[in-house]
PAVEXZA-524117 format. One record per residue (C-alpha): x, y, z; residue in one letter. Coordinates in steps of 0.1 Angstrom, whole numbers, plus 5000, padded with zeros to 4 digits. Layout:
N
XYZA
...
//
This chain:
182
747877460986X
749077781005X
749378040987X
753378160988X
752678500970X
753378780998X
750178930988X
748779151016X
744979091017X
742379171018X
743079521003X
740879771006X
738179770979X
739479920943X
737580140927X
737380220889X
734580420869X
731480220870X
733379950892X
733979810926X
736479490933X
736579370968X
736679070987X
733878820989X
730978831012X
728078561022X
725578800998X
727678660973X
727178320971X
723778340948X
725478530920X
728578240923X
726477960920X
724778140893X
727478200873X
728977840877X
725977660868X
725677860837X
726177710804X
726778030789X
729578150811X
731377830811X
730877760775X
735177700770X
735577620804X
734177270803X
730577360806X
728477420838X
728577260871X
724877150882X
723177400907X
722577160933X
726277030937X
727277380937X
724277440967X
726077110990X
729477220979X
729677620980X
730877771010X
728978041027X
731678271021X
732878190984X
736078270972X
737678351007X
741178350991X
744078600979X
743478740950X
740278640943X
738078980938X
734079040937X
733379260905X
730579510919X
728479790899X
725679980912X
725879730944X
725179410931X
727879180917X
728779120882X
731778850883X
734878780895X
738178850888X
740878600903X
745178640903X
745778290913X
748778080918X
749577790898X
749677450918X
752877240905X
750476930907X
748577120876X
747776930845X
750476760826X
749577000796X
749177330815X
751977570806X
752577720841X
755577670866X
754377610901X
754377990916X
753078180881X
749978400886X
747378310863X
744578560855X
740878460855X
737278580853X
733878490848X
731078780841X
727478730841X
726178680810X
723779050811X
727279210819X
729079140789X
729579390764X
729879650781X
733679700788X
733479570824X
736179290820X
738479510807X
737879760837X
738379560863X
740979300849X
742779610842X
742179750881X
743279380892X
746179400873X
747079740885X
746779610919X
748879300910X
752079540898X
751979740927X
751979440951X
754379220935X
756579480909X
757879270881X
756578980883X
754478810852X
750978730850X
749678460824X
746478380809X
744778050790X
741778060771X
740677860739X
741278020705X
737477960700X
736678230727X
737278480709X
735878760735X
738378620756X
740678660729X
740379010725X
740579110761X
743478950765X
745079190734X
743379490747X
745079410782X
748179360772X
749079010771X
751478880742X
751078520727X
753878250743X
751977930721X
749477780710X
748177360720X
745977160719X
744477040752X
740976950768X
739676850735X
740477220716X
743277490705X
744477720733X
746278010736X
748778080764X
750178460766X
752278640792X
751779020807X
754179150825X
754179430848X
755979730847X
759279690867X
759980000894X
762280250878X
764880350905X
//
């Protein structure tokens, strides 16, 4: 699906503190691979994809798509933070409308901890209200997760409901970005 957001990209790289979040490169591709094959990272997301489908199946360049940012400290990548559109053919039980922004991210297991999701979700998001004022992000993550649980407090994001779906609770909350004063 095309993406119909009128994102300009890619944007120059956004830096934070200890951060960098820029567009994907090939050098890349061994930190993606790691952090889909591991169980840790994808403990709530349905678990981890084996290495050597990922190896066939990875493009060179992963990630080459709008909104979908490189998390960089000291030079070597961390995660990934992604503002991606909802496709309407979605599942039956996801809570999006075709055209919602949904916030993701996945972090190397040696980064968490340390405060760097909430960095650079916070710089994505940022980035996100400046491009498109006004217009609502929304996040999923299973009540179990509860890491993901607080970041998604400490950035802002206020419950819509909670469901059951792929086998456990979920929560569903909003953010929405300031709107321009004028």
């Amino acid at each position: 699906m095309a993406d119909p957001r009128p994102l300009a990209w890619p944007p120059a790289p956004i830096r934070t503190e200890r951060l960098v979040l820029r567009e994907s490169q090939a050098r890349d591709r061994a930190t993606v691979i790691e952090l889909s094959a591991s169980p840790e990272v994808n403990a709530y997301l349905g678990g981890p994809r084996p290495r050597a489908e990922l190896e066939r199946a990875l493009p060179e360049v992963p990630g080459q798509r709008r909104g979908w940012f490189v998390v960089e400290r000291d030079g070597a990548m961390i995660g990934t933070v992604q503002l991606k559109p909802h496709a309407p053919d979605g599942p039956a039980n996801c809570r999006l409308e075709a055209g919602d922004t949904e916030l993701g991210y996945l972090f190397l297991p040696q980064a968490w901890g340390h405060g760097y999701a909430t960095e650079a979700c916070t710089a994505a998001l940022d980035w996100f209200a400046d491009a498109l004022p006004g217009e609502p992000v929304v996040l999923y993550t299973q009540t179990a997760n509860a890491g993901s649980m607080r970041l998604a407090e400490k950035l802002g994001f206020t419950e819509v409901e909670r469901f059951e779906a792929w086998g456990a609770e979920q929560w569903f909350g909003v953010w929405s970005s300031p709107t321009p004063s004028g």
